[in-house]
C-alpha positions in Angstrom: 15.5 -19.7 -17.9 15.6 -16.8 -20.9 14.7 -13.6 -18.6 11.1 -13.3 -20.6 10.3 -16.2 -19.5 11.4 -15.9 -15.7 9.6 -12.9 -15.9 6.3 -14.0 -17.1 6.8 -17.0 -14.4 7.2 -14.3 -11.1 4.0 -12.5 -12.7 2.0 -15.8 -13.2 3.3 -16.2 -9.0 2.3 -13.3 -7.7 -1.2 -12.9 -9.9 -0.1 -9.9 -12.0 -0.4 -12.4 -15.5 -2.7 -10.3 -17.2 -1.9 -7.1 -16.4 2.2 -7.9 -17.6 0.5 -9.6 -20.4 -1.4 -6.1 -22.1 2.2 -4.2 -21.5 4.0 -6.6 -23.5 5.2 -5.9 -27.1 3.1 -7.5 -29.4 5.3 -10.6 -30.4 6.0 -11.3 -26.4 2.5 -11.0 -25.5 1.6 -13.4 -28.5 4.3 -16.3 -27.1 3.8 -15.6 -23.9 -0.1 -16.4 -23.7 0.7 -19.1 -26.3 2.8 -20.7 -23.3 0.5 -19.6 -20.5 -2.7 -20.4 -21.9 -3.7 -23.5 -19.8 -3.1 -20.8 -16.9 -5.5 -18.0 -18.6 -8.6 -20.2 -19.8 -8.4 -21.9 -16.1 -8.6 -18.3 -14.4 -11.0 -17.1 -17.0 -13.1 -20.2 -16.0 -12.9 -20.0 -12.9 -13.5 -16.2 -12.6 -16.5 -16.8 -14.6 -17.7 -19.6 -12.2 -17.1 -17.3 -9.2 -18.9 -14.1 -10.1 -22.0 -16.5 -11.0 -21.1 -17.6 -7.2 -21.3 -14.6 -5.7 -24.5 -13.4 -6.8 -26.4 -16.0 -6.2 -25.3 -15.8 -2.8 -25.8 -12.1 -2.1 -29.0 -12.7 -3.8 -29.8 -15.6 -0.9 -28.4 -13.8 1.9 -30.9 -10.7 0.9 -33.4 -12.5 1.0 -32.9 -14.0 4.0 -32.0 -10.4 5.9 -28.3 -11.3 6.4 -26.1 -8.2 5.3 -22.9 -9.2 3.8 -20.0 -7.4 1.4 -18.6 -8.9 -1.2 -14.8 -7.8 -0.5 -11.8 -8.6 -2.6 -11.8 -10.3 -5.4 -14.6 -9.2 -8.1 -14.9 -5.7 -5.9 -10.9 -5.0 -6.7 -11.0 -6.5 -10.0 -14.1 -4.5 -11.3 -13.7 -1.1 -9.4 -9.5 -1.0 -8.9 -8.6 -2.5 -12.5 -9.1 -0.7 -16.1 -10.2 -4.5 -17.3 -12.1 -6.8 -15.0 -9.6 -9.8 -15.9 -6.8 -8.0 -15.2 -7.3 -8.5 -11.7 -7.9 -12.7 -11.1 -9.3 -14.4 -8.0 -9.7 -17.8 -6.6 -12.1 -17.5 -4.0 -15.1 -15.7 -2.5 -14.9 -13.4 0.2 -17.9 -12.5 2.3 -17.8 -10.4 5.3 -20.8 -10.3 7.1 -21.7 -9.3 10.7 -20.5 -11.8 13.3 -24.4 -12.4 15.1 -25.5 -13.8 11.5 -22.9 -16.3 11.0 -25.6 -19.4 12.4 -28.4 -18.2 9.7 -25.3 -18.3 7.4 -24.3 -21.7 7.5 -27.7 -22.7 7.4 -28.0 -20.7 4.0 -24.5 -22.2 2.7 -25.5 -25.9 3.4 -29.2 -25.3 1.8 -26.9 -23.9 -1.0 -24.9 -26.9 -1.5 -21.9 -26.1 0.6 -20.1 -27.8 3.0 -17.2 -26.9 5.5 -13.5 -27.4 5.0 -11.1 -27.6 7.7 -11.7 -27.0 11.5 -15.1 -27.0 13.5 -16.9 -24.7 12.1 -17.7 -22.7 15.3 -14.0 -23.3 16.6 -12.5 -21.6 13.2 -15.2 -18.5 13.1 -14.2 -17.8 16.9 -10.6 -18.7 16.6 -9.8 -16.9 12.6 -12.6 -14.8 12.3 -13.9 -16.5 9.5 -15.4 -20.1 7.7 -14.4 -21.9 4.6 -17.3 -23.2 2.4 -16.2 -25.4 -0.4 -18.6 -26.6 -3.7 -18.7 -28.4 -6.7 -21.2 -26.7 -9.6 -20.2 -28.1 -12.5 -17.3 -30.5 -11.2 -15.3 -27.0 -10.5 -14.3 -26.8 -7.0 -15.5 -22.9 -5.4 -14.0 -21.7 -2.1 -16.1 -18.9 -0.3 -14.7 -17.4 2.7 -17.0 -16.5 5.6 -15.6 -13.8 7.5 -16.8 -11.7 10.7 -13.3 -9.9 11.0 -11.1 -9.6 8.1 -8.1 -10.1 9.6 -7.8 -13.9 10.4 -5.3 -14.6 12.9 -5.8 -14.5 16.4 -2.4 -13.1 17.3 -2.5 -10.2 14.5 -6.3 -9.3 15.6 -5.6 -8.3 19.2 -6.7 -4.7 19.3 -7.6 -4.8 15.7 -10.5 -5.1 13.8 -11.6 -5.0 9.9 -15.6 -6.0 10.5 -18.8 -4.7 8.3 -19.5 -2.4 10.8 -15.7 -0.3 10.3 -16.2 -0.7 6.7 -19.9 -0.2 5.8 -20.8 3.1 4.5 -24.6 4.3 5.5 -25.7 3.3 1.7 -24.3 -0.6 2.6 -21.6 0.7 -0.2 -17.8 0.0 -0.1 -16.5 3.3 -0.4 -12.8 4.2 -2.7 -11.3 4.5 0.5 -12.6 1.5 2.5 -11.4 -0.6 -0.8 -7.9 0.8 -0.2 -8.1 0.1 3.7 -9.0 -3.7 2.9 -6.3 -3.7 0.4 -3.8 -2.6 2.7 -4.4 -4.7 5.2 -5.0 -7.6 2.8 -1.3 -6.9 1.8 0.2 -6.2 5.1 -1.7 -8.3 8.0 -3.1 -11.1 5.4 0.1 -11.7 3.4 2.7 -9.8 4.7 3.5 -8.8 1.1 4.7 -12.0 0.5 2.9 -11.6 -3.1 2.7 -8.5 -5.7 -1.3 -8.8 -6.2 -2.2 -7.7 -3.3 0.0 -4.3 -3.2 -0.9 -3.6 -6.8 -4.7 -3.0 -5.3 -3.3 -0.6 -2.9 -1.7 1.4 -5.3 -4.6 1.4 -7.9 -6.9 2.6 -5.0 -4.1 5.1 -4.0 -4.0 6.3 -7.7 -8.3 7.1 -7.7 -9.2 4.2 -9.8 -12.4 3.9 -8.1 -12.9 7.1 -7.0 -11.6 9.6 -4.7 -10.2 8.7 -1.4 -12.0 10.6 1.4 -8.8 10.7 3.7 -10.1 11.8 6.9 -13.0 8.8 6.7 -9.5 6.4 6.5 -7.9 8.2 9.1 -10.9 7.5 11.6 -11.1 4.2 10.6 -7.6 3.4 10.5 -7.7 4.5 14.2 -10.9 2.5 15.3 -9.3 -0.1 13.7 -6.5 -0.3 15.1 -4.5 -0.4 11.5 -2.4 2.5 11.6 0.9 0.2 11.2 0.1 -2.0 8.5 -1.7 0.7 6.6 1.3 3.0 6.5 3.7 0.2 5.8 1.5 -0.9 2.7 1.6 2.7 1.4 5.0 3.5 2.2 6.0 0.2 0.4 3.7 0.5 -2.5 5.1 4.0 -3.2 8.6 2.5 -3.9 7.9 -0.5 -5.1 5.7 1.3 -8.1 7.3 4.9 -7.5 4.0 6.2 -6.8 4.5 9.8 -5.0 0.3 10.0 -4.3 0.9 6.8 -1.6 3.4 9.6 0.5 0.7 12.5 -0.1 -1.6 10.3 1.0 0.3 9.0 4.3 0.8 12.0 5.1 -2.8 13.3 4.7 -3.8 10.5 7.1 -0.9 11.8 10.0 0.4 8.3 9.4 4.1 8.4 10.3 6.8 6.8 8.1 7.4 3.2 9.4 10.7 2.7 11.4 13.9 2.3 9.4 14.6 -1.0 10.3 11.2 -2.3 9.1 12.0 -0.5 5.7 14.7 -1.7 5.3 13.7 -5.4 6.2 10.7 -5.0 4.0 11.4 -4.2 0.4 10.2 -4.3 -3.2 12.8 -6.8 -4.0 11.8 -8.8 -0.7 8.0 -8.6 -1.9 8.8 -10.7 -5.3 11.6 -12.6 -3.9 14.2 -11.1 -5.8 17.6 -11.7 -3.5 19.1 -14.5 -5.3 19.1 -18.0 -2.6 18.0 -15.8 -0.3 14.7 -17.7 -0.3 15.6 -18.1 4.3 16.4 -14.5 4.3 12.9 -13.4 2.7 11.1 -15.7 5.2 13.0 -14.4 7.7 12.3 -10.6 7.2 8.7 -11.1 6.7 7.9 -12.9 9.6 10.3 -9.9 11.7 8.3 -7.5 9.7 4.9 -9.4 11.2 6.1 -9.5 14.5 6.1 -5.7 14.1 2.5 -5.6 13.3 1.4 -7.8 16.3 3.0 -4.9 18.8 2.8 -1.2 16.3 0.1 0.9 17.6 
């Protein structure tokens, strides 16, 4: 495969399409959406579908008192990115506070929804969180119901990323709880197993939507429990983009550097599975590199 074309594949992977497509010169941006195109006007469409989504349901779960933040997705892609589209999503996140999950699901099947996977009650107690699944329009639309934001049980021991460690006093989602949900999107989510999810840290780490209030992510970060993963994500994103602010801001926070070992075992090139046949190896080092996370304080 011609290198362009390897490259646009890895970005099309790891959900960084659009953005690699607006730094291309002119004539490989031209072929390269010419060839990706199914792949754009399916995440345009389905962007478009999910927004629509997710204010209906913030408009239904107003109304019927249930708090809930719309995290993720359309938050990163219209407060982290320079152009909303840059930044695609597949799903709906919702986190709301774990005592309103039964009004919930009432509200999601009035809606239309209904479950996928486990028991309902067994999934929200065992991952934190419920999958909703409809069809407007013959498009299928995940949303995510989530009480804690990190979903396995086994990662979540002495951790916790719920409304109440995120919410600011407004019911806003602050610059710096964006980049704390990042970061542990990236780390504790996918154990940087993709790109997407460490370019957010870096653009909140770079003030794209605002100022980051340090010492509220240092509190947090404690209360949390997220310490490890949060200083992994920014030690990693500041190599992988050579971003100096992710070390000014580590060390800002009192985060130490993570361990050697894990640095090493966790890299750039590790993140978009770079090592040639080393596809073992890469499963390997992340899953040591999660192990890790279970045990850091």
């Amino acid at each position: 495969m011609p290198a362009a074309a390897l490259l646009v594949a890895l970005a099309r992977d790891h959900g960084v399409l659009p953005t690699l497509l607006a730094r291309l010169p002119d004539d490989e941006r031209r072929a390269a959406a010419v060839s990706q195109r199914p792949v754009l006007e399916g995440a345009a469409t389905q962007t478009l579908v999910l927004r629509q989504v997710a204010q209906a349901l913030r408009r239904q779960l107003a109304a019927a008192g249930i708090d809930a933040l719309v995290v993720k997705g359309p938050s990163f892609a219209d407060r982290l990115y320079k152009t909303p589209c840059w930044r695609p999503f597949t799903d709906l996140d919702l986190l709301l506070h774990r005592a309103d999950f039964p009004r919930a699901r009432d509200l999601m099947r009035a809606a239309g929804y209904r479950p996928e996977g486990m028991a309902l009650k067994h999934e929200a107690a065992a991952y934190g969180e419920e999958k909703w699944i409809a069809n407007p329009g013959g498009l299928e639309v995940l949303v995510e119901l989530h009480w804690d934001m990190i979903g396995s049980p086994t990662l979540r021991q002495g951790r916790r990323v719920d409304l109440a460690l995120l919410q600011a006093e407004d019911g806003a989602e602050t610059p710096a709880a964006l980049l704390l949900v990042a970061a542990v999107h990236a780390a504790y989510g996918h154990a940087f197993d993709r790109l997407q999810p460490l370019v957010d840290v870096v653009q909140a780490v770079r003030g794209a939507a605002g100022p980051i209030d340090a010492d509220w992510l240092s509190r947090r970060a404690t209360e949390g429990g997220l310490r490890p993963g949060l200083a992994l994500a920014l030690d990693l994103a500041g190599r992988a983009f050579g971003e100096p602010a992710c070390d000014t801001l580590r060390r800002a926070i009192g985060l130490k550097r993570p361990p050697l070992a894990i640095r090493c075992l966790m890299t750039p090139a590790v993140v978009v599975g770079a090592e040639t046949g080393a596809h073992g190896l890469m499963a390997w080092r992340r899953q040591a590199v999660r192990e890790w996370l279970k045990r850091a304080r």
